[in-house]
C-alpha positions as semicolon CSV with decimal commas, in nm:
position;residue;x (nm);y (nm);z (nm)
1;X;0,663;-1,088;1,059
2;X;0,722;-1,187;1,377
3;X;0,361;-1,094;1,641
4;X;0,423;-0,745;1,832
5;X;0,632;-0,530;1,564
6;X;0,499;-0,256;1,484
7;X;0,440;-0,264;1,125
8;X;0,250;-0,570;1,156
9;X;-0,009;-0,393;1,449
10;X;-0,028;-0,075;1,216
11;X;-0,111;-0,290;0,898
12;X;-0,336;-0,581;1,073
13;X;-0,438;-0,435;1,384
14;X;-0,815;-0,251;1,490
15;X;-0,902;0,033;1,757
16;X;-1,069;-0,129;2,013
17;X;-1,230;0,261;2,078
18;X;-1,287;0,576;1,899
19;X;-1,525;0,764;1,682
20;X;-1,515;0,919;1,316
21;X;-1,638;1,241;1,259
22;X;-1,937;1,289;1,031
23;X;-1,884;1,308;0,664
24;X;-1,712;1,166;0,382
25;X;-1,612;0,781;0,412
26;X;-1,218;0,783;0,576
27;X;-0,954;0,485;0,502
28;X;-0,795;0,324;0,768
29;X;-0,390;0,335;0,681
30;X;-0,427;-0,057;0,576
31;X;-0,648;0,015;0,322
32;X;-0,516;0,311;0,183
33;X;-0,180;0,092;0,176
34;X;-0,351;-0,180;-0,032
35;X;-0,504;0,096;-0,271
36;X;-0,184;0,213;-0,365
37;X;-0,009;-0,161;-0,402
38;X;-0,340;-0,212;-0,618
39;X;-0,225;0,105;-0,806
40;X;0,106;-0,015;-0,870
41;X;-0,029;-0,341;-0,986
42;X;0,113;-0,525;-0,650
43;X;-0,028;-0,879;-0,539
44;X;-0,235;-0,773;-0,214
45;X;-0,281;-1,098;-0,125
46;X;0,117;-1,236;-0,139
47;X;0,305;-0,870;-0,080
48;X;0,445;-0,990;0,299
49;X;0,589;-1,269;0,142
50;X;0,729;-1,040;-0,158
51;X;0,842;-0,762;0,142
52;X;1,034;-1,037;0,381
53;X;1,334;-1,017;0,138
54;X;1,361;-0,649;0,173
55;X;1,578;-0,592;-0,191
56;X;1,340;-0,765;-0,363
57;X;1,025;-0,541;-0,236
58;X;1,285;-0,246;-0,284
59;X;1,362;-0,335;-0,646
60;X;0,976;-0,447;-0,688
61;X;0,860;-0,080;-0,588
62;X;1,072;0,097;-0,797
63;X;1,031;-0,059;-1,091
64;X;0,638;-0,069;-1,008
65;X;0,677;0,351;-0,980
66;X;0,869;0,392;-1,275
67;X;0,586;0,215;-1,476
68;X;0,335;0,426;-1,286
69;X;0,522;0,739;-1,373
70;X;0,545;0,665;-1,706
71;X;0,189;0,576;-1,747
72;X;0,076;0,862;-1,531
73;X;0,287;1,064;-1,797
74;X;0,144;0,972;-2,125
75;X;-0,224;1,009;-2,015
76;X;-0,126;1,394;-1,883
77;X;0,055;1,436;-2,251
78;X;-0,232;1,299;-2,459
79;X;-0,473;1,539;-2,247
């Protein structure tokens, strides 16, 4: 992804300023990202290459949900 897109400063960019309120440990937007490609058993270390041909990431995603949907079902049903 080409430098200056947006994406690409959202995902890989800091705040040069700011502060965080007090309390509870908050995720920036890039990590919470990788938790959920974690989560849906994603490579985090090859998923730009995977999300350049965008069918592929499409196709990759939903079939990565379904499985998490289904697994996220049986464990409410054996509960």
């Amino acid at each position: 992804m080409e430098d200056g897109r947006i994406p690409k400063d959202i995902l890989c960019g800091e705040l040069a300023t700011g502060q965080r309120s007090i309390g509870r440990l908050q995720l920036r937007y890039k990590n919470v990202c990788k938790r959920d490609m974690k989560a849906l058993d994603i490579n985090t270390n090859s998923w730009e290459d995977l999300a350049a041909d965008r069918t592929s990431w499409r196709s990759t995603l939903h079939r990565q949900l379904l499985i998490g949907e289904e697994k996220f079902s049986t464990v409410a049903a054996e509960k």
